[in-house]
N, C-alpha and C positions, 0 to 999 in steps of 0.2 A: 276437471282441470283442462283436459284437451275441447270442454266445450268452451268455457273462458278464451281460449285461442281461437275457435271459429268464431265467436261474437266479436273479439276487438278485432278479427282480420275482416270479418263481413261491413264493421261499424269504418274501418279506415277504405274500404271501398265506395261504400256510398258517398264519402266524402273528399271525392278527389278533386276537387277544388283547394281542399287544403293542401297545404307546402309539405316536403319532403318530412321535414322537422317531427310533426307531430305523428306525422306515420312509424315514423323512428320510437317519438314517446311508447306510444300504443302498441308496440312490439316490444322493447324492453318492460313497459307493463304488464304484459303477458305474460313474460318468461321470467319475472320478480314474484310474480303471483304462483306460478309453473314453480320456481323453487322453493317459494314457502309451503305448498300443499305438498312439497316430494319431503320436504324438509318433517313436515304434522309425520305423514303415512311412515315414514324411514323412523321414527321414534317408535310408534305403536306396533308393536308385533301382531304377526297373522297366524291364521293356523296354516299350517301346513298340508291338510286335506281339503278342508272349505274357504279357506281364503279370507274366514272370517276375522275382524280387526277385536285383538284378546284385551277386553277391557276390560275394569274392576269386576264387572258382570257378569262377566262370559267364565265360565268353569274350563280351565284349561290346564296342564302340564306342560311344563319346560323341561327337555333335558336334563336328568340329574348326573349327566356325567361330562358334557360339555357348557353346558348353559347357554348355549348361544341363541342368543333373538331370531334367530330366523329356525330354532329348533324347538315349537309351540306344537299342542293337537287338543282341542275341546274334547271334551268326553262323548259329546256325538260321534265325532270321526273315531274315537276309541270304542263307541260302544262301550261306553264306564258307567256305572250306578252311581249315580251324584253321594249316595251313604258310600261307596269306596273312594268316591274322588275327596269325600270331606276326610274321611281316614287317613289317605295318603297324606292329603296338604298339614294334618294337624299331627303328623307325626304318628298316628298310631298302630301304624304298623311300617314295617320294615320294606315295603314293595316300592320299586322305583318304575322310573317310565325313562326308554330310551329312545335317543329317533334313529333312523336305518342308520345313518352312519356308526353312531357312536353303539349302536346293537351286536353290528357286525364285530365290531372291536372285542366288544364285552364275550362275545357267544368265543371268541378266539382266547382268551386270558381263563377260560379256566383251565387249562394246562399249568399256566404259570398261578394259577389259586393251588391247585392242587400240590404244587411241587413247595408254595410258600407255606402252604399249611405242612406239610411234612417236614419241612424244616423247624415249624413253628411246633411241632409234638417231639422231635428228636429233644429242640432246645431245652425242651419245658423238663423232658427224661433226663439231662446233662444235669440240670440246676439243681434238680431233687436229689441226683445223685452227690452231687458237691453238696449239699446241702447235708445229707445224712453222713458224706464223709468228715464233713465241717464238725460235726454234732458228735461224732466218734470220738474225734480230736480232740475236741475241747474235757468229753469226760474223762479223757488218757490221762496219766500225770504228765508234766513237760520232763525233757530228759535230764537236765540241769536240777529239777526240783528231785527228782529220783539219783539223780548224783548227791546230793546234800543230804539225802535222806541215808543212802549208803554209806556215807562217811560219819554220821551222826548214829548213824546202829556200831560202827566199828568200835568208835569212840567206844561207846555204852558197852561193847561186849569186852575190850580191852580192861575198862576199868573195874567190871564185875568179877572180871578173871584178876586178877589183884587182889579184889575184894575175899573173894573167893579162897585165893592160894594164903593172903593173911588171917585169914579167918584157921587151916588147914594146921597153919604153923604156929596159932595160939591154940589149938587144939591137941596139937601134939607136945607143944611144950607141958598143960597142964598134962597129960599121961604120963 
């Protein structure tokens, strides 16, 4: 890129015979060509240790907790076994790759992992216990069904004492 700019600034010296004009062309062409080459490299991300441009080819990791283009590292700068780096990228294992910033965060959050996991073991004791009080409940009779039940034994013990006492006083009639 910045040799493009010495040649068209070398090529408008030799020819200074020409008008102001094309000297003008020959610099805005430079710097159209200067912005499409920042424009290529500003898409492709680098690594972060060697500077190398991360392309289909290149074995590399991106941040799994910011993602950001400019947070890449090859497996050389990681010193990674290409059989770990294919593991990672194909999911088959759990390990992630962070870069310093988003490290520094993570290495800070397990305070707060540890405090959500303890709420997440309280919760999970809460539910089981509602759960088994739920299960109680349901084999209880309701109290309404135990009032119907009460008045329907009354019933039944009113009517057998009736039963009962007439049964007493045709017994006593035949003696």
């Amino acid at each position: 890129m910045r040799g493009q700019q010495i040649q068209k600034t070398q090529v408008s010296r030799s020819n200074k015979n020409k008008n102001k004009n094309d000297k003008v062309s020959l610099i805005s062409e430079a710097s159209s060509n200067a912005a499409v080459e920042q424009t290529k490299n500003a898409q492709i991300p680098c690594c972060n240790g060697c500077k190398t441009s991360i392309t289909d080819d290149i074995r590399a990791l991106q941040c799994d907790r910011c993602t950001s283009d400019e947070a890449w590292k090859c497996i050389s700068c990681l010193n990674l076994k290409p059989e770990i780096y294919d593991a990672i990228v194909d999911g088959a294992t759990e390990l992630k790759w962070f870069c310093n910033r988003c490290e520094t965060v993570v290495r800070e959050e397990p305070c707060q992992t540890a405090k959500l996991e303890e709420l997440t073991k309280l919760l999970e004791r809460f539910l089981e216990r509602a759960n088994l009080i739920e299960q109680k409940l349901s084999e209880k009779a309701d109290i309404r069904n135990v009032s119907m039940l009460e008045q329907s034994m009354a019933g039944l013990e009113e009517r057998l004492n009736k039963h009962i006492e007439d049964r007493i006083k045709v017994v006593e009639v035949l003696w």
